[in-house]
N, C-alpha and C positions, 0 to 999 in steps of 0.2 A: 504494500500500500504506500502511495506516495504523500506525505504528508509534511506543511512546513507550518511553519507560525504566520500571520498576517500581520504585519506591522502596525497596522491602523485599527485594527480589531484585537481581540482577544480571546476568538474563535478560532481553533485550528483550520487549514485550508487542508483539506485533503485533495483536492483536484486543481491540480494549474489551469490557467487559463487560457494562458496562450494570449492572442492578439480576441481582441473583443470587438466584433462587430454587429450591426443589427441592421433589418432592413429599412429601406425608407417608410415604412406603412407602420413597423414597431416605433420606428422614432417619434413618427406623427402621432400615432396613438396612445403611448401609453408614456406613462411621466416619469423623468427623466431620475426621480427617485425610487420612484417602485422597481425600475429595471437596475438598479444600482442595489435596494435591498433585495430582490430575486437572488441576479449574481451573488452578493454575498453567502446566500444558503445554498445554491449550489454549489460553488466549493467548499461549503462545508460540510454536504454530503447531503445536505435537506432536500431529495427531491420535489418537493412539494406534492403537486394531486396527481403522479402516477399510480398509476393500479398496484398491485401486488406483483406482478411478473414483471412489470419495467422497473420496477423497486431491485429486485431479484437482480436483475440484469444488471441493472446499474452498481449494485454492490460487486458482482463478478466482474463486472468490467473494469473498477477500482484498479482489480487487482492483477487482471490479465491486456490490457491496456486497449479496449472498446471502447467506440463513439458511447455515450454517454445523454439520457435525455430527462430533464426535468422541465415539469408542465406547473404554471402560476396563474394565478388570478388576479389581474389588479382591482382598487377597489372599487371602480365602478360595472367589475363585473365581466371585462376582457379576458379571456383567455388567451396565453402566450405560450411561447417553447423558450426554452434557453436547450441550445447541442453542442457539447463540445467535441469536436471530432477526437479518435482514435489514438493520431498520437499528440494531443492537447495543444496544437499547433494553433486552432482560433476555436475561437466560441461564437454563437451566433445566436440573437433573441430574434426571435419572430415570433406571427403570428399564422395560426395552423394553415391560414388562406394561402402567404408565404411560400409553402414548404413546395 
């Protein structure tokens, strides 16, 4: 498991992040704080509202170095993705229309 300290937090990061991008429709949509607290629980391991088997996966993939997907709701109710590819190279917020 790859795991460091966050300098600004006091949460472990368990998942680099790599280069952090997001698409033009996530940018527009959703606020510039919520995708900043998102980020921060996915690398701390929070996937937020996946199921039980994307849960699963994304624990396995921690440790065998898989794309990686956590799903958020901001609070007026949006659904978003945060993915960070395989070998943690970028992360990417979208929105499911996006993918």
């Amino acid at each position: 498991m790859i795991a460091e300290r966050n300098e600004n937090e006091n949460e472990e990061v368990r998942v680099p992040l790599g280069q952090v991008v997001a698409t033009a429709n996530a940018s527009r949509t959703l606020p510039q704080d919520e995708i900043i607290a998102a980020l921060q629980r996915h690398a701390a391991g929070d996937w937020g509202d996946v199921d039980q088997e994307d849960r699963e996966s994304n624990d396995k993939a921690i440790q065998h170095g898989d794309r990686l997907l956590s799903v958020y709701h901001a609070t007026d109710g949006t659904k978003f993705w945060i993915i960070t590819e395989w070998d943690r190279s970028v992360t990417t917020v979208l929105l499911p229309e996006d993918y």
